[in-house]
N, C-alpha and C positions, 0 to 999 in steps of 0.2 A: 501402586502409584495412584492418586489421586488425579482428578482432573477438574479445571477451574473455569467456569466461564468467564471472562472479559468481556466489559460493556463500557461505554461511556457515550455521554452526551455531543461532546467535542470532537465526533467523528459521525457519520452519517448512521442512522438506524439501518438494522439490515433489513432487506428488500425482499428477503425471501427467507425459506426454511435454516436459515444459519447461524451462528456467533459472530459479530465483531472478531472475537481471537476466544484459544482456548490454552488453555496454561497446564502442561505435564510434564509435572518433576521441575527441571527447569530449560523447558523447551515452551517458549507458545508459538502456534502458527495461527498469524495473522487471516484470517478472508480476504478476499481480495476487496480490493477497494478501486471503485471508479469517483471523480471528479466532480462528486456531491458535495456543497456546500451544507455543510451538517444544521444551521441553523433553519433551513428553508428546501432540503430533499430537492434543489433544483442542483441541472447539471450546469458549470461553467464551461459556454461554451465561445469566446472571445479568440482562444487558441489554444492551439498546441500546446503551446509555453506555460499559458495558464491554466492548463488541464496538468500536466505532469504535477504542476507545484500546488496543487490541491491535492493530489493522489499524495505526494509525501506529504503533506500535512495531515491527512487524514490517517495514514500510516502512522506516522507518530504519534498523533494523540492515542492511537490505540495502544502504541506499544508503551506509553508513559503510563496507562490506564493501568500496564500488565508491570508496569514497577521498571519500564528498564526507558531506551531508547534508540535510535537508530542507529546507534555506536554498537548496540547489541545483535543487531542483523546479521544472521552468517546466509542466507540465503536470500534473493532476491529472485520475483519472476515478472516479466514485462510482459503485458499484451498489449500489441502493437495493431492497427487496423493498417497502418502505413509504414511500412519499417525503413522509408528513407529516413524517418524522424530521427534514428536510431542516434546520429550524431548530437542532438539537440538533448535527447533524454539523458547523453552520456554529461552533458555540458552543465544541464540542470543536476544530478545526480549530484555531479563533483562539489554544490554548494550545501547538500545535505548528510553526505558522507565524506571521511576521513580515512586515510591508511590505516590499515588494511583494508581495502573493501570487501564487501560479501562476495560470495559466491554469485551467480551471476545467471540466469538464462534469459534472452530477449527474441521473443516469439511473433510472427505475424499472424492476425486472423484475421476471418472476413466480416465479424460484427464482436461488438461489446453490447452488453446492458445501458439500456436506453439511449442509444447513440451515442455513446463514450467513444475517444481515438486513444483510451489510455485504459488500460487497467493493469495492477500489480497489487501481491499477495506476499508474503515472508515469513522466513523461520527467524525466531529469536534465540538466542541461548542467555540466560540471566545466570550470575552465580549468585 
């Protein structure tokens, strides 16, 4: 089996020793992504609301980059610096995914990359 880098512009550059995503067979897993504005590597920080919806946008472009989209997602992982949000992320989710949803785990931790309150990562399956 082969393996693929994934990159794109329309997602933030990574920040460290990583790939945007990597593509095997027809599995990519996503990197994680925090709530960089991919034009300008700054973080939105206005809110909550508006960190989550940057984190799936940035998801996205990368999974589009990788030929599929968020309809392609069988796994989802959330880091949470505050996991009361947890309602809120469930509430934004439901306007970028569809039934069936992925698979699912939603994690609290005590920091994110560069003072991020959001970060999430994903497996893809493309046929």
């Amino acid at each position: 089996m082969t393996k693929k880098i994934i990159a794109t512009d329309k997602a933030p550059a990574a920040i460290g020793t990583y790939s945007q995503a990597v593509k095997a067979g027809n599995t990519v897993y996503l990197s994680g992504q925090i709530p960089l504005i991919p034009e300008t590597m700054e973080l939105v920080t206005e809110s909550i609301e508006a960190q989550i919806h940057q984190v799936f946008k940035n998801l996205s472009a990368v999974a589009e980059a990788a030929g599929g989209s968020l309809q392609d997602v069988v796994k989802l992982n959330i880091f949470l610096t505050d996991l009361s949000c947890f309602a809120t992320v469930n509430d934004i989710m439901a306007q970028y995914f569809a039934e069936p949803y992925p698979a699912r785990a939603a994690i609290g931790v005590k920091e994110l990359p560069k003072g991020s309150e959001v970060e999430m990562d994903a497996v893809l399956y493309i046929e």
